[in-house]
C-alpha positions as CSV (number, residue, x, y, z in Angstrom):
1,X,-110.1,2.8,20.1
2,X,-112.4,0.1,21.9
3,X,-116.0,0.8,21.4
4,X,-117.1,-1.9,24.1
5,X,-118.9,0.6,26.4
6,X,-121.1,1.4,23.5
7,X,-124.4,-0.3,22.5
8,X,-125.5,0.4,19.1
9,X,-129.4,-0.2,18.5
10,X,-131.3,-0.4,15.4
11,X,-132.7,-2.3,12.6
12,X,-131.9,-6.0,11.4
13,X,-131.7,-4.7,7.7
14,X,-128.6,-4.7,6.1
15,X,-130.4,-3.3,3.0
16,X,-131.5,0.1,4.6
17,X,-129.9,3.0,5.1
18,X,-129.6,2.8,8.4
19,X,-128.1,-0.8,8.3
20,X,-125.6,0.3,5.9
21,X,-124.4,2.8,8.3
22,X,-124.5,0.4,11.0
23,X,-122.4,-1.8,8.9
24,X,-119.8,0.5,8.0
25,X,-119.1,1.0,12.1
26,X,-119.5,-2.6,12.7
27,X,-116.2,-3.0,10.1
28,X,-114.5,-0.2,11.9
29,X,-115.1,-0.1,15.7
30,X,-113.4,-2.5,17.6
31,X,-115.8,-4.0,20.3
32,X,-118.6,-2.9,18.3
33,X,-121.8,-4.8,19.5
34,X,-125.5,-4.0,18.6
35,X,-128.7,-5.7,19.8
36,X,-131.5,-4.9,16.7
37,X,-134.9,-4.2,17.6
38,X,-137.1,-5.0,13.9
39,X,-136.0,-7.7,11.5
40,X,-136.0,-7.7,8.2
41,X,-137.6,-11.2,7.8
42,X,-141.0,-11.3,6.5
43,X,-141.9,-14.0,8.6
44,X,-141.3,-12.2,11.6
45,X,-143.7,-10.9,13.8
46,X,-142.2,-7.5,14.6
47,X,-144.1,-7.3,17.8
48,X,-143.1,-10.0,19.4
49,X,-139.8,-9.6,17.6
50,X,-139.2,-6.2,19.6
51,X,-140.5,-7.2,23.4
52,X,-138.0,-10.2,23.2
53,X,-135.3,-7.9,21.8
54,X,-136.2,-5.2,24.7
55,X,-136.1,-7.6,27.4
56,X,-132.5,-8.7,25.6
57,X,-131.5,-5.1,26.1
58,X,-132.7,-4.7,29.9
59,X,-131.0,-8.3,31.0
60,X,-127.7,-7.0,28.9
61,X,-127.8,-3.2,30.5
62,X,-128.4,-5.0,34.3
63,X,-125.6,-8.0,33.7
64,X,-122.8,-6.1,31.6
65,X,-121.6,-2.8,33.5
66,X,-119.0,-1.8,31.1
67,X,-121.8,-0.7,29.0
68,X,-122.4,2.8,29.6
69,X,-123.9,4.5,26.7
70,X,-126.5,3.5,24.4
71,X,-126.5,4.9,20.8
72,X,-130.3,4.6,19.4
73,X,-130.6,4.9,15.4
74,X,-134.2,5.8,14.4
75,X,-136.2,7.0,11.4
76,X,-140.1,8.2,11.8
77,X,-143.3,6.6,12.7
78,X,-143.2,3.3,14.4
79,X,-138.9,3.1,14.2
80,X,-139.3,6.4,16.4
81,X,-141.7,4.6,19.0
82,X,-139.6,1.6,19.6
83,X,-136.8,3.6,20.4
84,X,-138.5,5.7,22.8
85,X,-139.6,3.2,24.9
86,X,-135.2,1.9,24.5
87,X,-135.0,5.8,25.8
88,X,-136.7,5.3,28.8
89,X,-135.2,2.0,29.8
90,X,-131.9,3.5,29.4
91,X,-132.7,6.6,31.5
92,X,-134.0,4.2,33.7
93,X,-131.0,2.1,34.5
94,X,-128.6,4.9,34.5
95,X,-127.3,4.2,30.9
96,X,-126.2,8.0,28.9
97,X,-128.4,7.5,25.6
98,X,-127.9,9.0,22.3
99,X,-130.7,9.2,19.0
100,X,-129.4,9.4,15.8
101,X,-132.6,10.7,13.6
102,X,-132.0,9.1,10.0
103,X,-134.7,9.9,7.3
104,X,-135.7,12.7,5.2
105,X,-139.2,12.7,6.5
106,X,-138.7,13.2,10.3
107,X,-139.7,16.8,10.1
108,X,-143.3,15.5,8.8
109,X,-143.7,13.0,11.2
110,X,-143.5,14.9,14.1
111,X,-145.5,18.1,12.4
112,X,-148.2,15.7,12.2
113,X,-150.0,17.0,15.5
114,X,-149.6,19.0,18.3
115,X,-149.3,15.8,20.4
116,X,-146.6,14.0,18.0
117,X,-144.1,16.7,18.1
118,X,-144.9,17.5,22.4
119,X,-144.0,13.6,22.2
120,X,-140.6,13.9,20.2
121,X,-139.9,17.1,21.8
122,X,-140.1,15.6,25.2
123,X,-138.1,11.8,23.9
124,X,-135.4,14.1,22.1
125,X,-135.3,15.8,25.0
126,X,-134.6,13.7,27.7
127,X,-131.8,12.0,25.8
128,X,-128.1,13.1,26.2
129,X,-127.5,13.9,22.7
130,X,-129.6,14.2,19.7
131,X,-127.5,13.3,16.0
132,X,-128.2,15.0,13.0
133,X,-127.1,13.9,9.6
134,X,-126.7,17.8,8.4
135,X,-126.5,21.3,10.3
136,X,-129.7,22.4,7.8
137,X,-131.3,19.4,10.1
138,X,-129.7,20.9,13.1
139,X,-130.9,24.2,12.4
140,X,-134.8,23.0,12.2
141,X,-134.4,20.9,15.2
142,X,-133.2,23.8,17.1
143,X,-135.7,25.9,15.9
144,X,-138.9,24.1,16.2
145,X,-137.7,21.4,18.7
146,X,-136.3,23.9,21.2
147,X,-133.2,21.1,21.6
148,X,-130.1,22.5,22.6
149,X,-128.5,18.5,22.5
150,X,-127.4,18.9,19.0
151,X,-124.3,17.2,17.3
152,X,-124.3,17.0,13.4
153,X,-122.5,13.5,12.6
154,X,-122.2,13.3,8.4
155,X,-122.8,9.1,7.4
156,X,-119.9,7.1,7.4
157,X,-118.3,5.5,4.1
158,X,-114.8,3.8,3.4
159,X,-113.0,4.4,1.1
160,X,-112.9,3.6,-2.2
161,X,-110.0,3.8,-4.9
162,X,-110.1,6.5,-7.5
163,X,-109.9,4.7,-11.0
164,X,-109.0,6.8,-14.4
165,X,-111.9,8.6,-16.2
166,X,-112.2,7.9,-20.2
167,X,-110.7,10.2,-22.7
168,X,-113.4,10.8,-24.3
169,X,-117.4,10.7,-23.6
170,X,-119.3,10.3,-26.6
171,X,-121.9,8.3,-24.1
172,X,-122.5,8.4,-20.9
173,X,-123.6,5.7,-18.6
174,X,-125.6,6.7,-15.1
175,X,-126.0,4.6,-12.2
176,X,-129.4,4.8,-10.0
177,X,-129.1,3.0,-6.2
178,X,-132.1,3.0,-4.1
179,X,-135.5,1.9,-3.4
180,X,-137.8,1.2,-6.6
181,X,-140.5,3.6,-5.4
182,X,-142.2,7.0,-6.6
183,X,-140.3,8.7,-3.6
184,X,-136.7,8.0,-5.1
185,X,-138.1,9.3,-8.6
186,X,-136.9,6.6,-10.1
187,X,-139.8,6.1,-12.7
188,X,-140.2,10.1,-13.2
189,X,-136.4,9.4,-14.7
190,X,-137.2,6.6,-16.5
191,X,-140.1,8.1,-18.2
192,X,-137.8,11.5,-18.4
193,X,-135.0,9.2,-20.3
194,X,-137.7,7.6,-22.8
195,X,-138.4,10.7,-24.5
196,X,-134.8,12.5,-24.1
197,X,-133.0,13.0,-27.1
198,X,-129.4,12.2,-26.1
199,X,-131.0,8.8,-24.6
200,X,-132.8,8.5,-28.1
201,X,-129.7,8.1,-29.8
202,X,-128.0,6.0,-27.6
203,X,-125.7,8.5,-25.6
204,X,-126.9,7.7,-22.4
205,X,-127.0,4.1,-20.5
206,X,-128.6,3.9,-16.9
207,X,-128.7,1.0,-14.8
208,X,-131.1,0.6,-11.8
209,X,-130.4,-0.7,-8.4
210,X,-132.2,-1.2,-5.6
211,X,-135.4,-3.3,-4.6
212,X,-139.2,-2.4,-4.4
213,X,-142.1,-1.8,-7.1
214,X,-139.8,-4.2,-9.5
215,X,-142.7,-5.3,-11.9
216,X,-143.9,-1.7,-12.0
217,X,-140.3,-0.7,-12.8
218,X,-139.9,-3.5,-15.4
219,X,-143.3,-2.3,-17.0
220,X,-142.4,0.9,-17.4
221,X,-138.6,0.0,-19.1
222,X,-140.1,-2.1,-21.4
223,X,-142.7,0.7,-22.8
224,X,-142.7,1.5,-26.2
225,X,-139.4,-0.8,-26.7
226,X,-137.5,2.1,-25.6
227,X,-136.0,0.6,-22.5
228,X,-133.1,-0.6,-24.6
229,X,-130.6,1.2,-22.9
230,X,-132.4,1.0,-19.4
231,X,-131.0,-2.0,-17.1
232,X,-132.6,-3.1,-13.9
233,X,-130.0,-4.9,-11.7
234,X,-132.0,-6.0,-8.9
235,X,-130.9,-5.4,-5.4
236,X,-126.9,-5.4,-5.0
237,X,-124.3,-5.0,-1.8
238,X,-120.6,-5.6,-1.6
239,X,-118.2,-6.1,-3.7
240,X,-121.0,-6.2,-7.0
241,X,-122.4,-2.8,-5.6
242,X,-118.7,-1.4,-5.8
243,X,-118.1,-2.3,-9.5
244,X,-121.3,-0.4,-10.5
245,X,-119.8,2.4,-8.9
246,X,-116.5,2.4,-10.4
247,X,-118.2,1.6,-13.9
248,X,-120.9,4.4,-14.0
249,X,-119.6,7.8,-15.4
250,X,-122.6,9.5,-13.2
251,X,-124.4,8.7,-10.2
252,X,-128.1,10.0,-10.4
253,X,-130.7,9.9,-7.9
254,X,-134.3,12.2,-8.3
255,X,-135.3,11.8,-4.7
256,X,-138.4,13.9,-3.5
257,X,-137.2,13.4,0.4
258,X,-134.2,12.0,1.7
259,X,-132.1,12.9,4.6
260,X,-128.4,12.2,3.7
261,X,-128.0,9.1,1.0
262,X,-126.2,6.8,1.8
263,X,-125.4,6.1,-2.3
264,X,-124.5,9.6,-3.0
265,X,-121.9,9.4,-0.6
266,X,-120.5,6.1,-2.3
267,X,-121.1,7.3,-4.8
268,X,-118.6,11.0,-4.5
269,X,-116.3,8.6,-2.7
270,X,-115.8,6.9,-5.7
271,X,-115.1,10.3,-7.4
272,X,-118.6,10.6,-9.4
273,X,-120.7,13.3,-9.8
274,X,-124.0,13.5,-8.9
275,X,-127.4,14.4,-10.1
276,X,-129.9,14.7,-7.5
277,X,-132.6,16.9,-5.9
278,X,-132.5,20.5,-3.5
279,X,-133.9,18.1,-0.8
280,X,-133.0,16.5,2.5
281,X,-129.0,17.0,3.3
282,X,-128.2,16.2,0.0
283,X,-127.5,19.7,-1.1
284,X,-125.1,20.4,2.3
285,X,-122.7,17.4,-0.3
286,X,-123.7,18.6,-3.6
287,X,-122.6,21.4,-4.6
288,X,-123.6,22.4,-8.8
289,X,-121.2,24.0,-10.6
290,X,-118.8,21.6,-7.8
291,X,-119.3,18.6,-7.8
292,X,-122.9,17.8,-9.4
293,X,-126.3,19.3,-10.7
294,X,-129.3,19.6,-8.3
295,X,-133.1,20.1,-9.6
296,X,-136.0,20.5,-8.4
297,X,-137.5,17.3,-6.9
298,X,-140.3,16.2,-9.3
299,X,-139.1,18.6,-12.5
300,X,-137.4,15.8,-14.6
301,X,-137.1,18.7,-17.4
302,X,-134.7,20.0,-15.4
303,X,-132.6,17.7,-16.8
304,X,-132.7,19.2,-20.3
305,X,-130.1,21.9,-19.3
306,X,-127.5,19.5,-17.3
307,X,-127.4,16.8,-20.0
308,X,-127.1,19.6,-22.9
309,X,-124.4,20.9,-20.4
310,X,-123.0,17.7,-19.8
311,X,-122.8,16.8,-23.5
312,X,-121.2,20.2,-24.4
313,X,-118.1,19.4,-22.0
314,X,-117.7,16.0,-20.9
315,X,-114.4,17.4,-18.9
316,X,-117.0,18.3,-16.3
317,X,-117.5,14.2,-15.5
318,X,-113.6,14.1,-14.4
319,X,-113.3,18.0,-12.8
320,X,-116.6,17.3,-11.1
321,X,-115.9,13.9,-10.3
322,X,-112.6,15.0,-8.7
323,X,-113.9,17.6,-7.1
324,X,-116.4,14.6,-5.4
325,X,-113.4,12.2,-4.3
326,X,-111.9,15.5,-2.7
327,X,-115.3,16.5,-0.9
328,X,-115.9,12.9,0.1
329,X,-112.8,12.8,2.6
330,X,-114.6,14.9,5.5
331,X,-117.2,11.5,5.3
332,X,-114.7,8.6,5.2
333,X,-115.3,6.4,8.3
334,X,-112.0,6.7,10.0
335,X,-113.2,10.5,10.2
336,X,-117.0,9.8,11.2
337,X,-115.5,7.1,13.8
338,X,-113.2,9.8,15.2
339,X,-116.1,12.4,15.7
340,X,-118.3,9.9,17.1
341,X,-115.6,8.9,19.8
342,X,-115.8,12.2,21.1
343,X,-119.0,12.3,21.5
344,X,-119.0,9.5,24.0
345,X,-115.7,11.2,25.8
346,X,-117.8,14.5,26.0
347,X,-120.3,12.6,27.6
348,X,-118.4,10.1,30.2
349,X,-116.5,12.9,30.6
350,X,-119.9,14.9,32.2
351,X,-121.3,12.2,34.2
């Protein structure tokens, strides 16, 4: 498949979600070409930095026929804006467009007035196709929305190889990727851990990935010298990020909002289980009793039940973790690439 009559817009951060996806179907489509419409440099003036990337789309859409579809990756708030107005060029011109909403949050963004949600109606709207992560999302579109333009496309992953569990699991070590803020309840869990027994007496290791309130998160490790068995990585991609996948026994992520994580994903593609929050998409991949635990976003004590649970039968690390790698295969890019392609048939095919 040759993906050359498809341009891909979106951010210039390979660090995001949405640049991870991005990513992922750069390394898989042949002919894959994006034009990115916010950089990730500081020292960018994001303004300026979109006009000239606007006017980079219009001269590419007037000079390069073969193009014929433009797939549009947005989250909320400003993201959302920008993209309109790359809506409305491409309607424009002639181009078939296609938004793919990323981001727990989008349902608040455009609940935030009468006038934001007549303005998302009317953008989501007047595209060809809207993309979902989840059909929970698709649902609530539909329903408040009134869109009938729906497609639920899961996030892509590769795939990773399935290593041996341990024997035995006198400790366990868990694996946090994401963004050091209160959102990703990252220092709820850190707090949690410092007063858990099982992470008391040394049965439980967690390492921290990701970038964001760093000092804060450093702070708060350090407290009480009970941060002994709390590691904070930094940011990490690539082959680095892979090995802390493969090492953890447990992937865990507290997240108040999210729409479908990118990590968890890895994460069950890697055959862990997960620990995460009723929130966002994440419970349409996470199943308890399955393939993970779920709690209530914010209720750290939550946790006191899974880790007793967890302790009482470490065989539920390998039964879940298998049960993850197995899940995971309806999310592997080859599969996500597949569905996509017929999306753009479907809609050449309607011109």
């Amino acid at each position: 498949m040759n993906f050359k009559h498809v341009l891909f817009i979106g951010p210039q951060n390979e660090k995001g979600g949405i640049g991870a996806v991005l990513e992922t179907y750069r390394n898989e489509m042949k002919g894959f070409q994006m034009i990115s419409t916010y950089s990730s440099n500081p020292n960018v003036n994001n303004q300026l930095y979109f006009f000239k990337q606007y006017f980079n789309i219009f001269k590419l859409l007037i000079t390069d026929d073969s193009i014929k579809i433009l797939h549009i990756h947005c989250a909320s708030r400003g993201s959302f804006m920008r993209k309109a107005l790359v809506v409305f060029l491409a309607k424009a011109l002639g181009n078939k467009t296609i938004m793919h909403i990323h981001g727990g949050l989008f349902h608040r963004f455009y609940q935030s007035s009468y006038l934001m949600t007549f303005l998302v109606q009317h953008v989501l709207r007047s595209c060809d196709r809207v993309i979902c992560l989840t059909n929970d999302w698709s649902h609530t579109f539909s329903e408040e929305l009134e869109l009938s333009n729906l497609s639920v496309v899961l996030n892509p992953v590769k795939t990773f190889p399935l290593r041996p569990y341990r024997n035995s699991f006198s400790s366990i070590s868990m694996l946090f990727l994401g963004t050091i803020t209160d959102n990703k309840g990252i220092f709820e869990l850190v707090e949690y851990l410092q007063q858990n027994p099982f992470y008391l007496h040394n049965k439980i290791k967690l390492t921290i990935c990701g970038e964001g309130e760093s000092d804060r998160l450093i702070s708060l490790i350090s407290k009480k010298n009970n941060g002994r068995n709390i590691f904070f990585a930094g940011w990490v991609n690539g082959s680095q990020k892979d090995d802390m996948i493969a090492e953890a026994d447990i992937f865990i992520l507290p997240s108040h909002y999210e729409g479908l994580p990118m990590a968890i994903l890895e994460a069950m593609s890697a055959g862990k289980p997960i620990i995460s929050t009723s929130v966002g998409g994440i419970p349409s991949v996470v199943t308890p009793q399955h393939n993970g635990w779920l709690i209530e976003p914010g209720k750290l004590n939550q946790l006191d039940a899974v880790l007793d649970e967890i302790f009482n039968d470490p065989s539920l690390i390998s039964r879940y973790g298998m049960n993850a790698f197995v899940d995971a295969k309806q999310f592997h890019v080859q599969s996500i690439v597949s569905k996509l392609n017929t999306i753009y048939n479907d809609l050449l095919t309607n011109e």
